[in-house]
C-alpha positions as CSV (number, residue, x, y, z in Angstrom):
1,X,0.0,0.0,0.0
2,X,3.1,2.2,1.0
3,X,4.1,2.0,-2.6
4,X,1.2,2.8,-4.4
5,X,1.0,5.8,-2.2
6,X,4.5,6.6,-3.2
7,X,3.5,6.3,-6.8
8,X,0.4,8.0,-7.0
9,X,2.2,10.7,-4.8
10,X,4.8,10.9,-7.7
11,X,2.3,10.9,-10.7
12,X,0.6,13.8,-8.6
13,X,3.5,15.9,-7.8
14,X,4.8,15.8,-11.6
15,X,1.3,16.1,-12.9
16,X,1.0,19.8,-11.1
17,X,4.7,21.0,-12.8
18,X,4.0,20.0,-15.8
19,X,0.4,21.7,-15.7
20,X,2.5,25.0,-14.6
21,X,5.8,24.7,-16.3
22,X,5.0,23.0,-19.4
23,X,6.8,19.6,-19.2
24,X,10.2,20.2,-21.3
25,X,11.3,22.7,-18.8
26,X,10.5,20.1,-15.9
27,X,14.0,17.3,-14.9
28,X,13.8,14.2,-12.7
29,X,15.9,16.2,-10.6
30,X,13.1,19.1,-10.6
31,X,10.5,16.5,-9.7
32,X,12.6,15.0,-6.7
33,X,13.1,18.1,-5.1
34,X,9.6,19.1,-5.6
35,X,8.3,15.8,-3.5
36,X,11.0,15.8,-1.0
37,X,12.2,12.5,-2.6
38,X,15.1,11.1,-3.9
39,X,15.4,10.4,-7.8
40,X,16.6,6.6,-6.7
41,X,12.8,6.8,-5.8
42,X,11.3,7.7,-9.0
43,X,13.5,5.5,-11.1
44,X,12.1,2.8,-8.9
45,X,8.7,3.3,-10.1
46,X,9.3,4.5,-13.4
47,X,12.4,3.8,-16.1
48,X,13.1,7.5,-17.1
49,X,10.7,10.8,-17.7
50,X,9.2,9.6,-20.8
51,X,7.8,6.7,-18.8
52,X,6.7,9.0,-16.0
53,X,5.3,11.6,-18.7
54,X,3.0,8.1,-20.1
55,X,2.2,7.7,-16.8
56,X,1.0,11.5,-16.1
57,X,-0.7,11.4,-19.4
58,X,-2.8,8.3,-18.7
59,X,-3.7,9.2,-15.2
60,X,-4.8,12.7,-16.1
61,X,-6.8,12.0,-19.1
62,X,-8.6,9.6,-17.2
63,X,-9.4,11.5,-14.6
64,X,-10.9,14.0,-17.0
65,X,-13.0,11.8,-18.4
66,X,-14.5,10.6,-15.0
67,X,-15.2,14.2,-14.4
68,X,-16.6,14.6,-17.7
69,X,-18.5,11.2,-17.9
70,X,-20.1,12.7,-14.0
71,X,-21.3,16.1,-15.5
72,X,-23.3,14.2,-18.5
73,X,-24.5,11.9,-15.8
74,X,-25.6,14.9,-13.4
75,X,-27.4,16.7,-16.5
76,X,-30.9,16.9,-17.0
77,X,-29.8,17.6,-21.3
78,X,-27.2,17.8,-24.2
79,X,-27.2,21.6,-23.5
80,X,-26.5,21.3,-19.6
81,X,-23.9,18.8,-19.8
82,X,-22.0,21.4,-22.2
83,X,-22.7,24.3,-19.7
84,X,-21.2,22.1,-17.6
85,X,-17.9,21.2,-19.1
86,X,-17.8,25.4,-20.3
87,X,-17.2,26.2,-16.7
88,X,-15.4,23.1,-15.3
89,X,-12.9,24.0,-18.2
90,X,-12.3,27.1,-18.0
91,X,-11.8,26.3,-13.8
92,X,-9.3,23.7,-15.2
93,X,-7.1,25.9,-17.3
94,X,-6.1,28.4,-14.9
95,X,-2.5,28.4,-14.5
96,X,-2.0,25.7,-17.0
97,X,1.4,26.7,-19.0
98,X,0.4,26.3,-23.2
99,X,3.5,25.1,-23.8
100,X,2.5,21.4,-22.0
101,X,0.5,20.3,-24.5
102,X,3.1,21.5,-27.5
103,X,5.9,19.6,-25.6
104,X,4.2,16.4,-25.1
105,X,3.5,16.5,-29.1
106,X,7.1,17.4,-29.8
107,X,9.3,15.7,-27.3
108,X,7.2,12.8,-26.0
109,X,6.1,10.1,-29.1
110,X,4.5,8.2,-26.4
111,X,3.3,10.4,-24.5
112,X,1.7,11.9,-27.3
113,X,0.0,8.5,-28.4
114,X,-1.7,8.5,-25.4
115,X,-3.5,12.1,-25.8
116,X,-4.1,11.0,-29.5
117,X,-6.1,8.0,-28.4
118,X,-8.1,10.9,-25.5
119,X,-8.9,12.4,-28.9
120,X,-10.0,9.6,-31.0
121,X,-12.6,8.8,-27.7
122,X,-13.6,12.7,-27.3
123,X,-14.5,12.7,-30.6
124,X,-16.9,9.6,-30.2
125,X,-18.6,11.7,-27.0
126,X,-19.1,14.9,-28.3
127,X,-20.9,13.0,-31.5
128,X,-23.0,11.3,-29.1
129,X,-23.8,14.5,-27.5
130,X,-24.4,16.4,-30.6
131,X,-27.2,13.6,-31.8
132,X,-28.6,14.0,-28.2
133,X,-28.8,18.0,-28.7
134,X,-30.3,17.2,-32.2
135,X,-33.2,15.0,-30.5
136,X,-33.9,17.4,-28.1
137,X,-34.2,19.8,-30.3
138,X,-31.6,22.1,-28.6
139,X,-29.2,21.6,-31.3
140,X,-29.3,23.0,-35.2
141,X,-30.7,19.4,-37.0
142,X,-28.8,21.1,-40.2
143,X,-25.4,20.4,-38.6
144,X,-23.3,16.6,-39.0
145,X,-22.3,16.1,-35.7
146,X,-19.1,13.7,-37.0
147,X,-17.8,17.0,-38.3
148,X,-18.4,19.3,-35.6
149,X,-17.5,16.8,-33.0
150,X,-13.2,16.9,-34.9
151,X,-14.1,20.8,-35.1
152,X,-14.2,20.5,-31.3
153,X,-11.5,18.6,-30.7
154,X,-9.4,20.7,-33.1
155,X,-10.1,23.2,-31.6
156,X,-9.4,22.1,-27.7
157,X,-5.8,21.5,-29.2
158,X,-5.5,24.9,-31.0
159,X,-6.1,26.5,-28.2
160,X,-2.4,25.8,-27.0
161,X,-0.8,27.1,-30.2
162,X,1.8,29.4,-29.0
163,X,2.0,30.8,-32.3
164,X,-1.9,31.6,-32.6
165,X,-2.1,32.4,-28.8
166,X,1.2,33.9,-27.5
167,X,0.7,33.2,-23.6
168,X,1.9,36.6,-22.6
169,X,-0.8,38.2,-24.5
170,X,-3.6,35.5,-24.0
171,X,-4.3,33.9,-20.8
172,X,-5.2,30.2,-21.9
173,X,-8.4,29.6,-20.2
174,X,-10.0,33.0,-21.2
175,X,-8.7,31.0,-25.1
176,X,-10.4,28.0,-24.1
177,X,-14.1,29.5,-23.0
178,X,-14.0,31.7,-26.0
179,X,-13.6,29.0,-28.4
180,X,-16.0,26.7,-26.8
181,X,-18.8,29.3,-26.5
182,X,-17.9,29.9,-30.2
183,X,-18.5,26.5,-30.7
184,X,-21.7,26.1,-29.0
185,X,-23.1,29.2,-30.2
186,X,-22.7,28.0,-34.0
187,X,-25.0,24.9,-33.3
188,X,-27.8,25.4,-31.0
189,X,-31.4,26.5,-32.1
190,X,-33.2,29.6,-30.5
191,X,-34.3,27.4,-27.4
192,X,-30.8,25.7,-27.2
193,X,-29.0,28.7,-27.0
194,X,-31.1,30.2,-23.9
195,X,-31.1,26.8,-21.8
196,X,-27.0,27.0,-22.5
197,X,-27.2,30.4,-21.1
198,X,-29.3,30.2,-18.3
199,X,-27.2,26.5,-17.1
200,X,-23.5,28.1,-17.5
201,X,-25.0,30.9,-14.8
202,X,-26.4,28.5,-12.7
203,X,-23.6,26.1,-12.7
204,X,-21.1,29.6,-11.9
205,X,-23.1,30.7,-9.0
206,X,-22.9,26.7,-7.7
207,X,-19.3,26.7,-7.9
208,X,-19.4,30.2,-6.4
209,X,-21.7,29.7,-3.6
């Protein structure tokens, strides 16, 4: 039990300096003296940083897609759930570094095989929401929701483009709810787009109360 404490404590600790410092910027040694640990201790739970940067990847993205998978759960529509994720996301992306995303892509194959696979999933959810939306009439029936749900996905990844969205002009979070309201603006009907409205407020003042 010890050990799997140590572990998760380790997939933890890196998970929170890569969110900040991107993960390129981040060594073994960073991570040791971040946890009070030695680095004998992280090599005996994983082989070198690529490994540990797997392991972040997998843990993370999993745990996002609990949290998601408990919003649509908790949501009385197609629209609520995507009020919803709008505000968890943007509560999510605060103080996340841009570059974390670009240096898993770059630097880490595997890494970035994991996040890939995220995708190929997120894509399958949001089409499933989409055709929900569509049903209930909250959603434009005009729209294919195969293409819109890679539109959304594109555009979660875009979002971290240093190039298109210079962190020390944009913060990355303000980026994020932008593009997403952007998103959901372009497909909801008349009634969709006032149930969307009226949610993201009420799920603000929960988080606020």
């Amino acid at each position: 039990m010890e050990e799997l404490d140590i572990k998760d404590k380790i997939l933890k600790g890196s998970e929170e300096l890569f969110m900040r410092y991107g993960v390129r910027s981040i060594s073994m040694d960073d991570i040791a003296r971040h946890l009070s640990v030695s680095k004998k201790t992280l090599y005996q739970h994983f082989a070198d940083k690529e490994d540990l940067v797997v392991a972040v990847s997998k843990s993370h993205l999993e745990s996002r897609d609990n949290l998601y998978k408990s919003l649509r759960d908790s949501s009385a529509n197609a629209i609520e759930h995507l009020a919803k994720i709008s505000v968890c996301m943007k509560q999510e992306m605060e103080g996340v570094n841009p570059s974390m995303l670009f240096d898993i892509q770059k630097f880490h194959p595997k890494a970035w095989a994991v996040w890939i696979n995220f995708k190929k999933d997120l894509i399958r959810e949001v089409v499933e929401n989409l055709k929900q939306g569509i049903e209930e009439g909250y959603v434009r029936e005009d729209i294919n929701p195969e293409i819109f749900a890679v539109v959304r996905v594109e555009l979660i990844q875009t979002a971290f483009n240093e190039e298109a969205f210079p962190g020390k002009k944009f913060k990355l979070a303000e980026v994020q709810a932008q593009i997403f309201d952007h998103f959901v603006y372009g497909l909801v009907t008349d009634k969709g787009r006032k149930i969307y409205q009226k949610c993201k407020t009420k799920s603000i003042e929960q988080i606020n109360s």
